[in-house]
C-alpha positions in Angstrom: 110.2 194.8 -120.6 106.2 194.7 -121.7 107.4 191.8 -123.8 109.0 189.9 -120.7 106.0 190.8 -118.9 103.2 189.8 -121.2 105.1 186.4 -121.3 104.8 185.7 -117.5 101.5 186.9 -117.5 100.8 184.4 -119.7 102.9 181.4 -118.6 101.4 182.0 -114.9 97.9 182.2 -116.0 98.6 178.6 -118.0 99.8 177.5 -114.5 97.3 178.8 -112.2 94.5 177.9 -114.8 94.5 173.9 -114.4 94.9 174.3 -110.7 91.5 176.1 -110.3 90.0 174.0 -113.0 90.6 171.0 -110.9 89.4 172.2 -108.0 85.8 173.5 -109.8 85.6 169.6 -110.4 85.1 169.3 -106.8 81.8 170.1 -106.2 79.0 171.5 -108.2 79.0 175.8 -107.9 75.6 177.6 -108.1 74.8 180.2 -110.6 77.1 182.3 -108.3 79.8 180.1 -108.8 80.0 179.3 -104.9 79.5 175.5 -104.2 76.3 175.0 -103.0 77.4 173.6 -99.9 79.1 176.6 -98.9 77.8 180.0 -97.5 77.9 183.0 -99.7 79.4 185.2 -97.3 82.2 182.6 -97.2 83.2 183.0 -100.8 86.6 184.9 -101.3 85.5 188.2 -102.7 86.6 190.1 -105.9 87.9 187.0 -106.9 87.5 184.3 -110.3 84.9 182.1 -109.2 87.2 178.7 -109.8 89.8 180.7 -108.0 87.9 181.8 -105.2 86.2 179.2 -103.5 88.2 176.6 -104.1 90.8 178.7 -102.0 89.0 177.1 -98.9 90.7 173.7 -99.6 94.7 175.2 -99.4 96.8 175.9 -96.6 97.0 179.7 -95.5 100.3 180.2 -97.5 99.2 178.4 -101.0 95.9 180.7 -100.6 98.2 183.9 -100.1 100.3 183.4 -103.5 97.1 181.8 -105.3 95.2 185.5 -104.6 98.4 187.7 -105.4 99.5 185.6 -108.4 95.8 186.0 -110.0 95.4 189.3 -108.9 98.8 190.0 -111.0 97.8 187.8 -113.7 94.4 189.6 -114.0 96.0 192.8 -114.2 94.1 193.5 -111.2 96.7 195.8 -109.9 97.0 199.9 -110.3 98.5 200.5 -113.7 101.4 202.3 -112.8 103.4 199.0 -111.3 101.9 197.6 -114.9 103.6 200.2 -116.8 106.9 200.8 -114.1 110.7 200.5 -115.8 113.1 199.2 -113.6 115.7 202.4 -113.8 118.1 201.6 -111.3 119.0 197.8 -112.9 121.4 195.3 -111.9 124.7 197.0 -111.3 127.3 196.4 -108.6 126.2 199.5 -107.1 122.6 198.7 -107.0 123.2 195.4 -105.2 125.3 197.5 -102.4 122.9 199.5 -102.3 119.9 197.5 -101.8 122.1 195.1 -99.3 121.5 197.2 -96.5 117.7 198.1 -97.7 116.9 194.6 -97.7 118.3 193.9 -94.0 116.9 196.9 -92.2 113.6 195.9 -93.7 113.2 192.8 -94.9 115.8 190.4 -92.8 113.8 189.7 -89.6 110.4 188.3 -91.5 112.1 186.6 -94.2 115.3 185.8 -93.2 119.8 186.2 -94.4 119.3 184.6 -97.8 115.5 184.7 -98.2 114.9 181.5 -96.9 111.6 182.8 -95.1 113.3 182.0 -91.6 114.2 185.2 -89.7 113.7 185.8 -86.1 109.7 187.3 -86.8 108.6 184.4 -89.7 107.5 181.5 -86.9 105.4 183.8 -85.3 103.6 184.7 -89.0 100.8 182.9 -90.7 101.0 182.8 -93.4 104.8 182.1 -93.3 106.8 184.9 -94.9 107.7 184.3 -99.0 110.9 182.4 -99.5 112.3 185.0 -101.6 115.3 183.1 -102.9 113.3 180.4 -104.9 110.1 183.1 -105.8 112.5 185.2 -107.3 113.3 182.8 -109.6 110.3 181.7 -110.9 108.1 183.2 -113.9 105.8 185.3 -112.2 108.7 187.4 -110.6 109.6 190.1 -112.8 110.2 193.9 -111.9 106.5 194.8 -112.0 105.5 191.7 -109.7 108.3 192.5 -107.2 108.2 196.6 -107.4 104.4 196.2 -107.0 104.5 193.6 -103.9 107.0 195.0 -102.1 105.4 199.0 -102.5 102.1 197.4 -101.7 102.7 194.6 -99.0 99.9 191.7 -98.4 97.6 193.0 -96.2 94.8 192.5 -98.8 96.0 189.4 -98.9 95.4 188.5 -95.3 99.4 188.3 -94.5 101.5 190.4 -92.4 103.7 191.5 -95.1 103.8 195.4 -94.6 104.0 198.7 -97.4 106.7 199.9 -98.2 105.4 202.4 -100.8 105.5 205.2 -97.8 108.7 204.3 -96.3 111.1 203.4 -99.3 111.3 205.3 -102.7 111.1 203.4 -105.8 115.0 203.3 -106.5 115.5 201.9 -102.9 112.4 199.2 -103.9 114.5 198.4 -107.6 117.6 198.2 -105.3 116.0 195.7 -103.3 115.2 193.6 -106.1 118.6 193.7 -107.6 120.1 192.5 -104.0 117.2 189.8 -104.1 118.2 188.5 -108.0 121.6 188.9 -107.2 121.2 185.9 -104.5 121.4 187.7 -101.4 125.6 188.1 -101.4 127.8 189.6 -98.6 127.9 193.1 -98.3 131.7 194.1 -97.5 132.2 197.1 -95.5 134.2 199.4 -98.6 130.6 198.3 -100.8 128.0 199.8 -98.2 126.3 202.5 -98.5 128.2 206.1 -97.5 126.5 208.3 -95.6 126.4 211.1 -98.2 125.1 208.4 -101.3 126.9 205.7 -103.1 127.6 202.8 -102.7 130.1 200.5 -104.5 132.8 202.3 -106.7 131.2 201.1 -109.8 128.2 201.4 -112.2 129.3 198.1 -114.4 126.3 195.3 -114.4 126.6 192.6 -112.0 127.4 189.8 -113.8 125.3 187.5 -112.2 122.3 189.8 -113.1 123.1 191.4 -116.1 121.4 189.6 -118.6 117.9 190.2 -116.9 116.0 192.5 -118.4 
């Protein structure tokens, strides 16, 4: 996993870097690395200088993921979602489990099948993630996820709330496994009992199983 992780660090930071390179080209920064045409106390704090100001030219929603993919690139993040394991994985069980996680918390902002349309997301801005095609892109693995989901985007200037106090960190990795699983159908014998368990079966989901 440190191996899988090191390599998306790395493939997002060669994708985030000649975005903020071209927008430095833009206009001239001072020795602060804020354009001299715009105020200091408007410059994004905490932030690369590339990165930062040249937020101020995206929409509210490319800003969002621009500031939350550097700050996970940069490592900018407490070490423990750095370091985390994924211990529940991608079983059959896990998805049932985190089925019924994922729509008592996440369904109304971001929608069935993670399409960012559920009955809360027009009323956002920024719009809520569309989970089903973030998931599948390089900066998504378990530490990303565990570590956005615990933490939520209110540093981030979004609505997206923390989950660290309200979910433990099994129910967060059984969220994940329902989101990489591709958001499937829940029957009634798979749901959670009311004393634990879920589906009858520990075997990997064999849509998931390969991910490590």
């Amino acid at each position: 996993m440190p191996r899988i992780l090191s390599i998306a660090l790395v493939v997002t930071g060669l994708l985030l870097a000649p975005v903020a390179a071209s927008f430095a080209g833009d206009v001239p920064p001072d020795a602060d690395g804020v354009p001299k045409d715009m105020p200091k106390e408007d410059s994004p704090k905490g932030q690369e200088p590339a990165i930062g100001w040249s937020l101020h030219n995206l929409e509210p929603e490319q800003q969002q993921r621009m500031l939350r993919f550097s700050t996970f690139v940069n490592r900018s993040i407490p070490e423990k979602y750095l370091k985390a394991e994924n211990g529940v994985g991608y079983t059959v069980r896990a998805i049932a489990e985190g089925g019924p996680l994922y729509w008592a918390n996440c369904q109304k902002c971001h929608g069935d099948t993670g399409l960012g349309n559920g009955d809360l997301a027009y009323a956002l801005t920024p719009s809520p993630a569309l989970l089903a095609y973030m998931v599948q892109q390089p900066i998504a693995v378990d530490q990303y996820l565990l570590w956005s989901i615990s933490e939520g985007g209110k540093q981030f200037g979004t609505a997206m709330p923390a989950f660290k106090d309200t979910l433990s960190e099994d129910q967060i990795w059984q969220i994940v496994a329902y989101l990489r699983a591709g958001f499937p159908d829940i029957e009634a014998d798979d749901a959670p009992a009311k004393k634990g368990g879920a589906a009858k079966t520990d075997m990997p989901d064999l849509k998931t199983h390969t991910i490590d």
